[in-house]
Structure formats: structure tokens, C-alpha cells
Wavefront OBJ file of the C-alpha trace (Angstrom):
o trace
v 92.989 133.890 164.041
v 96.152 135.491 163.113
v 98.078 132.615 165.140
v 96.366 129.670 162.634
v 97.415 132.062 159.637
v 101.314 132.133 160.864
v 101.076 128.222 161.658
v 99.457 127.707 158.188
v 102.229 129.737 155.960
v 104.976 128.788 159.042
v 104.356 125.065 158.007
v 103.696 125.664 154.791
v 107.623 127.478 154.358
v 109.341 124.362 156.475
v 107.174 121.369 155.282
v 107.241 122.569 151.599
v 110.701 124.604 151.263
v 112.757 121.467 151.414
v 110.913 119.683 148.566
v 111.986 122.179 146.214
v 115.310 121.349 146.758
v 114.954 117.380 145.953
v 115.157 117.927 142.384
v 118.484 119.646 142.471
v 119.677 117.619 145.038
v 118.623 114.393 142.794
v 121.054 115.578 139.805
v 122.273 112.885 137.573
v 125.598 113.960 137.504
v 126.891 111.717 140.273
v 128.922 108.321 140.673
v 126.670 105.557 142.062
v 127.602 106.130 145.702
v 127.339 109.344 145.504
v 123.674 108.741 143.624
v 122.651 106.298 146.315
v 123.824 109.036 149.347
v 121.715 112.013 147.930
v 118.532 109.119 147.555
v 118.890 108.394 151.192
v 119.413 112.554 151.901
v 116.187 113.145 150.117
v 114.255 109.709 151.668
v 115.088 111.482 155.410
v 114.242 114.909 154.279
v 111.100 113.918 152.933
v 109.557 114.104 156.369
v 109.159 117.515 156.256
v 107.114 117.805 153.835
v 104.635 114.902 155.413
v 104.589 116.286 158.672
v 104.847 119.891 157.811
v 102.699 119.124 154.483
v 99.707 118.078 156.434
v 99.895 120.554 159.602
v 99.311 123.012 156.299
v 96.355 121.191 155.280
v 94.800 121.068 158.578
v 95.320 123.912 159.364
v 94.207 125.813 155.871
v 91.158 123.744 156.657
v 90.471 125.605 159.871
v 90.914 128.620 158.234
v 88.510 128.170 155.776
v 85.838 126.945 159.102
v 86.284 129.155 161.547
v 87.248 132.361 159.223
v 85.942 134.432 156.020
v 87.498 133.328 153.878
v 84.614 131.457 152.103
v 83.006 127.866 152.096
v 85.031 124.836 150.636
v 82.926 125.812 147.319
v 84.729 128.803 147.045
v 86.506 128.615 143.548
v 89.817 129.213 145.197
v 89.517 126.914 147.861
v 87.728 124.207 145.532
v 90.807 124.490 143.387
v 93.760 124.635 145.433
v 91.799 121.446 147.432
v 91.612 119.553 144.008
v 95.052 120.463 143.604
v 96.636 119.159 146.707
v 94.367 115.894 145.650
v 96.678 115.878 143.010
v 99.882 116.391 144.158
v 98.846 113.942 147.041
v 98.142 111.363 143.697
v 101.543 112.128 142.503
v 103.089 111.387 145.554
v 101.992 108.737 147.268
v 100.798 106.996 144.112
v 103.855 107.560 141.588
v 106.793 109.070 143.604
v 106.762 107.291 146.545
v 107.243 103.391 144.241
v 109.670 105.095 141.768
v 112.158 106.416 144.894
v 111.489 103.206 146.741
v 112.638 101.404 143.353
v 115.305 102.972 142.788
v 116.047 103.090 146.448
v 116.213 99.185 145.669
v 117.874 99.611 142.570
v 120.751 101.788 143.963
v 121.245 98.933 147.453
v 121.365 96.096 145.049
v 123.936 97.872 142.259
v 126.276 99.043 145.017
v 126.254 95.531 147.090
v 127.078 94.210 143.612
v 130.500 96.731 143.821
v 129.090 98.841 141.176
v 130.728 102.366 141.080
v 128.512 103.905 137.957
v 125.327 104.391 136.824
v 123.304 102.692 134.030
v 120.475 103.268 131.825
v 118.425 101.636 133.730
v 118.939 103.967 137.276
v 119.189 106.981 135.236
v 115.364 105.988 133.915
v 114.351 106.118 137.663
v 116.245 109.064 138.683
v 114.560 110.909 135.823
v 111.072 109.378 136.700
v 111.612 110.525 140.307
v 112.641 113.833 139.667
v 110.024 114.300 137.453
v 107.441 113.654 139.779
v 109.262 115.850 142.810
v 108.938 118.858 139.910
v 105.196 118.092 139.324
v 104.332 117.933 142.491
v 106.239 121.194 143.255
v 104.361 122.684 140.318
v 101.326 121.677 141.649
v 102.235 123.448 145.173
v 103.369 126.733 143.313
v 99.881 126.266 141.935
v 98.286 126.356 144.931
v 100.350 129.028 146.571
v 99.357 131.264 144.264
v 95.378 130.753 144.625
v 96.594 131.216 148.426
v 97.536 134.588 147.596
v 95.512 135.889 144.566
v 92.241 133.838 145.518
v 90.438 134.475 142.807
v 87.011 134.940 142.590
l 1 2 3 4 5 6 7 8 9 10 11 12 13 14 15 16 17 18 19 20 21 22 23 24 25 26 27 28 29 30 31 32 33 34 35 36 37 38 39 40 41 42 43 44 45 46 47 48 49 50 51 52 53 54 55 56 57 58 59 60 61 62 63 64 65 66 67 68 69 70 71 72 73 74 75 76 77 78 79 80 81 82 83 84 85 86 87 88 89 90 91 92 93 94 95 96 97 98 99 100 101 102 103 104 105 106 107 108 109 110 111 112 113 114 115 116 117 118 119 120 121 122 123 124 125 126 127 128 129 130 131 132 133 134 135 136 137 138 139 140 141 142 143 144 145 146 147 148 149 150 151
């Protein structure tokens, strides 16, 4: 049993570490090119967290089956479940079209031979950093049910 706990926090640490880092990495404080480089940095590094994201799951999953930690109507496992819902809705329903538009946005402004940003991209970089922070909230918010699991 203590192997699945090490693979749960073990994926957990690389799948989820790297997220954090997409906000900052995602600054607004760059030239177009520059912009348009840290996108396609954060698009390859976002991998992580899928693979790595979902070895978690699974294997939290098993934890909760084959140890004592509960049933799945255990309040901390009911609510850290609801919250990776969430996160999961914030991802793949919000983040994932707002980086793939301004993924678009950023090709088509620098085929163009534009060198700075405008309103416009800074509207998506701020609507896709926003939703890498909630859904790093959320995680922090499920972390620590992981460790206090309250009653």
C-alpha cells in the first residue's frame, strides 16, 4: 500500500508542480514573440499535468478501494472528488479554448510581422492566466483535504 501512496503524491508533485508555474511563466510583460514563445512553453508543458494529473486520480482512487481511508462518501473524499470535477470544468471547458485562441491569436499577429501586443491578446492572456490560477486554487484545495481530511 505504501507503494500506491508514493505513486499518488510522486505524480501528484510532477504532474501538478509545473502548473503552478504557468501563471508566472504567462506574464504580460513580454514583446509578442516573446508572448507567443512562453504560449508554446506552457502548451508542451501542459502534458504533465494530463498525464501526471490523471495517474493521481487513478491512483487516489485505488487508495480510497483497496485502503481505509473511507468510502467515496467520505466528506473528504466527496469533496476533493467534486473539486477535481471542477478544476477538470475549468480546464478542459474554459482554459483549454482561451490558450488555443490565443494560441491562434498570437500565429496570426506574428505572421502579420507584428512585434507588440494589443488589447485584444492581453484580454486572452489575462483570461488564460486566470483560469491556470483557479484551477491551481482548486488543486491547493484539494491538497489540503488530502492532508487534513476532515471529518
Amino acid at each position: 500500500m505504501e507503494w500506491l501512496v508514493l505513486l499518488h503524491v510522486v505524480s501528484a508533485v510532477v504532474g501538478l508542480g509545473p502548473a503552478y508555474a504557468f501563471p508566472m511563466i504567462l506574464k504580460t510583460e513580454k514583446s509578442l514573440v516573446e508572448l507567443k514563445r512562453m504560449a508554446e512553453l506552457v502548451t508542451r508543458l501542459e502534458i504533465l499535468p494530463k498525464i501526471f494529473g490523471m495517474l493521481t486520480l487513478l491512483t487516489g482512487l485505488l487508495l480510497v478501494w483497496l485502503g481505509n481511508y473511507g468510502t467515496f462518501f467520505t466528506l473528504w473524499i466527496a469533496a476533493a472528488l467534486i473539486l477535481f470535477i471542477l478544476a477538470e470544468v475549468v480546464i478542459i471547458g474554459f482554459l483549454t479554448p482561451a490558450a488555443k485562441k490565443l494560441s491562434s491569436t498570437l500565429n496570426q499577429l506574428t505572421d502579420q510581422g507584428e512585434t507588440e501586443t494589443n488589447e485584444q491578446t492581453l484580454g486572452l492572456l489575462a483570461k488564460v492566466r486566470n483560469y491556470h490560477i483557479t484551477s491551481c486554487v482548486l488543486v491547493l484545495f484539494i491538497i489540503a483535504l488530502m492532508v487534513v481530511k476532515p471529518v
